[in-house]
N, C-alpha and C positions, 0 to 999 in steps of 0.2 A: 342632515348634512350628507351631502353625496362620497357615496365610499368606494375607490380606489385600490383596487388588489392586483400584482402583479405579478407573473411567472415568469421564473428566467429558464430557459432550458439551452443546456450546452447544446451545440451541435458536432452531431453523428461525435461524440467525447471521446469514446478509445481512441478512436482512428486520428481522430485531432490530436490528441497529445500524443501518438506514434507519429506523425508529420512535426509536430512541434522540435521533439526533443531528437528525429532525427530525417534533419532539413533537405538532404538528399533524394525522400517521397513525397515532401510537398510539391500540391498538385496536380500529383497520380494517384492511380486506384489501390487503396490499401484495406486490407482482411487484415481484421484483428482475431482469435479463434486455433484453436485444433488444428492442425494442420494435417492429421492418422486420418484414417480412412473412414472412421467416425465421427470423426469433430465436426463442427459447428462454429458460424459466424457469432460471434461477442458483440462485433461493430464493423460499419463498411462505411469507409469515406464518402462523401457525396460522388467524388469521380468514380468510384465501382458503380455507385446504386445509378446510374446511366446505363448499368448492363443488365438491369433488372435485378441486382443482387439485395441482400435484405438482410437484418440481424436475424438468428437465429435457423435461416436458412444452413442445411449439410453444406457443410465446407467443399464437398468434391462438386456438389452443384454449383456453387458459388465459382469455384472453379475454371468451371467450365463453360457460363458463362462468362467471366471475364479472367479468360487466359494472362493477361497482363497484368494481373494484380500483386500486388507486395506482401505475404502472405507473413504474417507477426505473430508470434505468440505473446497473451494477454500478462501483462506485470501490475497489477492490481496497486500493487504500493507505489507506484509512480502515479495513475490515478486517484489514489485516495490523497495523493500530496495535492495534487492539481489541483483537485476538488476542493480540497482544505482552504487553501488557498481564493481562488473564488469565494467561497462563501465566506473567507473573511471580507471581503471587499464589499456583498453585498450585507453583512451583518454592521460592516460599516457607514451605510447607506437607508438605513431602517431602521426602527425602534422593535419591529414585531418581523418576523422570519420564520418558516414551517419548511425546512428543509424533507423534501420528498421521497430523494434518491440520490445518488452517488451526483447528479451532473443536472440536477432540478430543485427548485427553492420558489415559494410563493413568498413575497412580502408585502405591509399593506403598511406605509411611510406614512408617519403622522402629521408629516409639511403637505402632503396632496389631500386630507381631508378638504373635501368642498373646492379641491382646485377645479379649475379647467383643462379641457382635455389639452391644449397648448401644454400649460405647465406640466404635464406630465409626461408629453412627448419629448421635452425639455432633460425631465428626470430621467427616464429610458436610455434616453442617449447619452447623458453624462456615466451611467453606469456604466453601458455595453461598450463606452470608449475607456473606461478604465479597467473592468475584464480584459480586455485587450491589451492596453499598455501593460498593464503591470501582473499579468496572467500570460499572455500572450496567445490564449484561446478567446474562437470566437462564441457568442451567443445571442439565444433573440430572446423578446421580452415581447409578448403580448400582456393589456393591461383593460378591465373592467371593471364590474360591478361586485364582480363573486371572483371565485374559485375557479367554476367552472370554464367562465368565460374565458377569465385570464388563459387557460390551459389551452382555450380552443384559438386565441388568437394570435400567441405564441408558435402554436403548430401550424397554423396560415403564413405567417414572417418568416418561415423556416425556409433555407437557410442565411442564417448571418441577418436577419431581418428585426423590425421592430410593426408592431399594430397596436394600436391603439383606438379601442372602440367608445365614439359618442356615445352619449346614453342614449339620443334618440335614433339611433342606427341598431341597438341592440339584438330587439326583437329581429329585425328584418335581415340581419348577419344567421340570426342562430336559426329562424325557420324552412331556410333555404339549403342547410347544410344536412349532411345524407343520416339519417336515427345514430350508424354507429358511432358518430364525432361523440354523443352525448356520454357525458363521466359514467360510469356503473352499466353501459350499455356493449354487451361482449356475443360471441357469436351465436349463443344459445337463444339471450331476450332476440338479437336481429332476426334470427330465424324466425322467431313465435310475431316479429312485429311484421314483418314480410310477408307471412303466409295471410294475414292482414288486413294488407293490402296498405300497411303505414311504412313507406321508406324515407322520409325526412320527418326532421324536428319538427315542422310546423304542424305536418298529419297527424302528429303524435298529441302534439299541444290542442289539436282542435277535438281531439278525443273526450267523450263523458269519462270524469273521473273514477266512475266506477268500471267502465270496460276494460281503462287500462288494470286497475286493481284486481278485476277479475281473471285478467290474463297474464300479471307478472306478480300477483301476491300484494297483500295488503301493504306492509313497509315500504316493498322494492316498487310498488309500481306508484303509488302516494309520490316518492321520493323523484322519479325519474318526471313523471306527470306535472313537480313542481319547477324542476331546471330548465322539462322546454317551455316552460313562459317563463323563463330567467327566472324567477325566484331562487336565491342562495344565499340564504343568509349563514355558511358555515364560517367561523373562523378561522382567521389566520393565527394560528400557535404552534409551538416547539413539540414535537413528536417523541415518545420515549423511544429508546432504542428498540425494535423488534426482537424477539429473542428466537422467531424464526419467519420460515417466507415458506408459501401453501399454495397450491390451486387444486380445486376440484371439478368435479362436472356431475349433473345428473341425469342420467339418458330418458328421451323420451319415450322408450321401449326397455326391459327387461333384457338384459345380454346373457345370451347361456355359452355363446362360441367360444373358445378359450383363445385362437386365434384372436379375434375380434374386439377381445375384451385387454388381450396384450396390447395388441395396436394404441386401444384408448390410454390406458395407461401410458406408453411412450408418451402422447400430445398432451395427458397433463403432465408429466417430467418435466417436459419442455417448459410446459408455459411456466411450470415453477422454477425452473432453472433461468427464466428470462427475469426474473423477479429477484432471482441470489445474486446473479450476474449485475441486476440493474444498481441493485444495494454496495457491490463493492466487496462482497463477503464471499466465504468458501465456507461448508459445510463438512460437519462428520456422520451427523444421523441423517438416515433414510425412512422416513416412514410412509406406509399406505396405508389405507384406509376403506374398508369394503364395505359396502351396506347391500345386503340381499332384499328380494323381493318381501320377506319378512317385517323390514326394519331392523333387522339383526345387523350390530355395524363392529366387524373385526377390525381391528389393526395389529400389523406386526414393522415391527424397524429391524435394522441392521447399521452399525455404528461402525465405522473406517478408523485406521489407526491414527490419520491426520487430516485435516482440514481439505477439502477439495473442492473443485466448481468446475471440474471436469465431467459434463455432458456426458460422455458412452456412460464414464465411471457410476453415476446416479440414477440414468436410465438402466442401467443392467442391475443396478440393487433393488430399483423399484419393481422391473420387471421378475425377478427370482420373489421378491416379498408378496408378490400378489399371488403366485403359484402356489405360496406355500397358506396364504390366508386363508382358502376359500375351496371345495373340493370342485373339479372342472365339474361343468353344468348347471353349476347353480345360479340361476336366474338374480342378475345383480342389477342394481337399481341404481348407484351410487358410485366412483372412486374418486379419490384425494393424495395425492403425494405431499407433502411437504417434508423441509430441510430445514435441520436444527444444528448444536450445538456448533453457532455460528462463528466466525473468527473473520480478521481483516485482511489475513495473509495465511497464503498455505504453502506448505512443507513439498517439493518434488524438488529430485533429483536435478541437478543441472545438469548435467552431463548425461542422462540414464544411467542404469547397472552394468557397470565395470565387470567385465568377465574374467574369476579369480583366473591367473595364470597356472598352466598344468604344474601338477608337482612332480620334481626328478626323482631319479633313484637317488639314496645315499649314496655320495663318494665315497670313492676306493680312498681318496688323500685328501683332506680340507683344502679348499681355495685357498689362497694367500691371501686375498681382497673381494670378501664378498661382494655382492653388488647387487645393492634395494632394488627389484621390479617392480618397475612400475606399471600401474595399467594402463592401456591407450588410452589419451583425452577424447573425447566426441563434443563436438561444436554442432549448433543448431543455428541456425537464420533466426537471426532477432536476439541470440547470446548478447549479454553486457560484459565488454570486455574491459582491459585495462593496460596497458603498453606504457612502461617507464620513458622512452623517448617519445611515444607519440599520443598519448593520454589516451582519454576514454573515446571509447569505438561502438561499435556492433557488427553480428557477424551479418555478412549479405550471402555467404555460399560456403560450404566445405565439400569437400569429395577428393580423391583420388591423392589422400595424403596432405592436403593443403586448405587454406581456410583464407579467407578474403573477409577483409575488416575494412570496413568507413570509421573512421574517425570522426567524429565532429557530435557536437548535442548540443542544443538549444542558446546556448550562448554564441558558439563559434562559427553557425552556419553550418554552407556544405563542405565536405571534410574531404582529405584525399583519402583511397581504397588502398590497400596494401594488401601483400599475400604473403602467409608465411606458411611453414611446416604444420602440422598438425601438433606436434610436440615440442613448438619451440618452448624453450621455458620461460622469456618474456612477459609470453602473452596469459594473463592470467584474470579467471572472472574479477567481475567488476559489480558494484552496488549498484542498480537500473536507476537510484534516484539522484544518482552522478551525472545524468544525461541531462536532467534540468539544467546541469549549470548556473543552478541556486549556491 
């Protein structure tokens, strides 16, 4: 009986639910991310990525190309609500569910066992119109034979889209499509397939089984060598919770430059930070991992006093821990970062650190009426705020004493802007999953 597996994947999800819950950016170009001089893209609405801009991309490059952008900092637990949310709708709609990532879910519905591709075009649509209504984000759903497919047809319908591949279109969708589309295939196998002279799926597929094995490892290259002739028989099932997120690399040359070998370490931070970020989680441990030219393989971590998924903050732990593994010049073969002691929600200052106020001399005479100092409030763009006459807001600008609030989230539409004093006392934070207007 022909089998039916489907990937829903949000689209561009941060930046969706920053336009959702505050309808003033829908749109427009919006940066989810860091906004300091090291931060980093989390997520860019589809109107930025028209400027070239990209997750994970330096925020001041992001920046710069699209000057006009809405620049948000990331509230995670507004996210994981959204998220929640969806996949109940889709766990409503399926018997079997393998949730992937914060804003991705494969399902394989046991009403479209041996359906036709109609009826499941059918199925797709009834979903992605009820993510819609009753979510009010949008997504696409690619659907096949496998896994794989689903995920690659899915990322064709992007955005807001839906595909749906015949079975006898299969072959001829995946052989045409460029090596890197294929699952397990990242920039290291593309280089090794490149230099090749294999740049699509089909080149790869028409390969003797043993060249590819020879050239990406018994397991890895068996495995990659069975998806580009669509074989996938993985299934679709419930995932335990990860108890951490990893990436490594291993150079095709020996690194002795200590420069050279920092740099590397930065790009895997990244790539594992696009992995914490993807998951919905913040991190306390930092660990690397170094294997020398020996096979000799150190690790050392470094453990934060609260949970974080701040980019600089992870790359500069990673980068201090690899200094301290391994003595400069020694010929490395191998590095790994990964982030552990994982959490949903991390602990940072709203406001930053309050500068104690200077201490006086003791008086010559006690005051009649002391009077509690307080420290100056600081407001940030993208603050949740809360206003007894005019409900829940966000801040759009502070400076020069004053702070400018939109009112409105997800329920109310767009909201009017107001300005007030830096210190009124009114205005006072607000829970970010108040903006739902759940």
């Amino acid at each position: 009986m022909r089998r039916w597996v489907l990937h829903v994947d949000m689209d561009a999800f941060y930046a969706s639910v920053e336009q959702l819950t505050r309808p003033t950016v829908r749109g427009r170009p919006v940066l989810v991310g860091g906004a300091g001089p090291r931060g980093t893209v989390a997520g860019a609405s589809y109107e930025s990525r028209e400027y070239g801009v990209r997750s994970a991309m330096p925020m001041a490059e992001a920046r710069r190309r699209c000057p006009v952008a809405v620049v948000l900092p990331p509230r995670f637990r507004v996210y994981q609500a959204v998220s929640g949310r969806v996949l109940g709708v889709v766990r409503d709609s399926s018997e079997v569910v393998e949730q992937v990532s914060i804003d991705e879910a494969f399902l394989e519905p046991d009403e479209l066992a041996g359906a036709e591709t109609a009826a499941v075009e059918r199925f797709a649509t009834r979903l992605r119109e009820r993510i819609r209504d009753e979510v009010g984000v949008s997504a696409s759903i690619g659907a096949g034979s496998g896994k794989q497919l689903a995920k690659i047809a899915s990322g064709l319908a992007k955005p807001d889209g839906m595909l749906v591949v015949p079975p006898d279109e299969e072959l001829e969708l995946l052989s045409g499509l460029p090596v890197r589309k294929l699952w397990g295939i990242g920039p290291v196998t593309e280089g090794k397939l490149h230099r090749i002279g294999v740049h699509s799926i089909g080149e790869l597929a028409a390969l003797h089984p043993n060249d590819v094995t020879s050239l990406l490892g018994q397991a890895h290259g068996t495995e990659l060598h069975r998806l580009a002739h669509n074989i996938d028989d993985r299934p679709v099932a419930e995932r335990a919770e990860a108890k951490q997120v990893s990436a490594e690399t291993t150079f095709d040359v020996d690194i002795t430059d200590a420069a050279k070998l920092l740099a590397e370490v930065v790009g895997v931070a990244e790539g594992a930070h696009r992995r914490l970020v993807s998951s919905g989680r913040a991190a306390r441990t930092v660990t690397v991992k170094v294997r020398d030219s020996d096979f000799t393989t150190i690790s050392r971590a470094e453990t934060f006093s609260s949970a974080t998924s701040d980019l600089a903050s992870l790359t500069a732990a990673a980068r201090r821990l690899v200094s301290v593994a391994i003595p400069p010049g020694t010929p490395v073969r191998l590095v790994g970062v990964s982030y552990s002691g994982l959490a949903t929600s991390e602990q940072e200052p709203l406001f930053g650190n309050p500068v104690d106020p200077p201490r006086a001399e003791e008086p010559a005479e006690p005051a009649e009426r002391p009077v509690e100092q307080q420290p100056p409030r600081h407001w940030r763009a993208g603050d949740d705020v809360e206003h007894p006459e005019f409900g829940h807001g966000w801040v759009q600008g502070a400076g020069h004493g004053r702070v400018t609030v939109r009112f409105e989230t997800a329920a109310t539409g767009r909201g009017t802007a107001r300005t007030f004093t830096l210190d009124d006392p009114l205005l006072t934070p607000a829970d970010p999953l108040d903006s739902l207007g759940w």
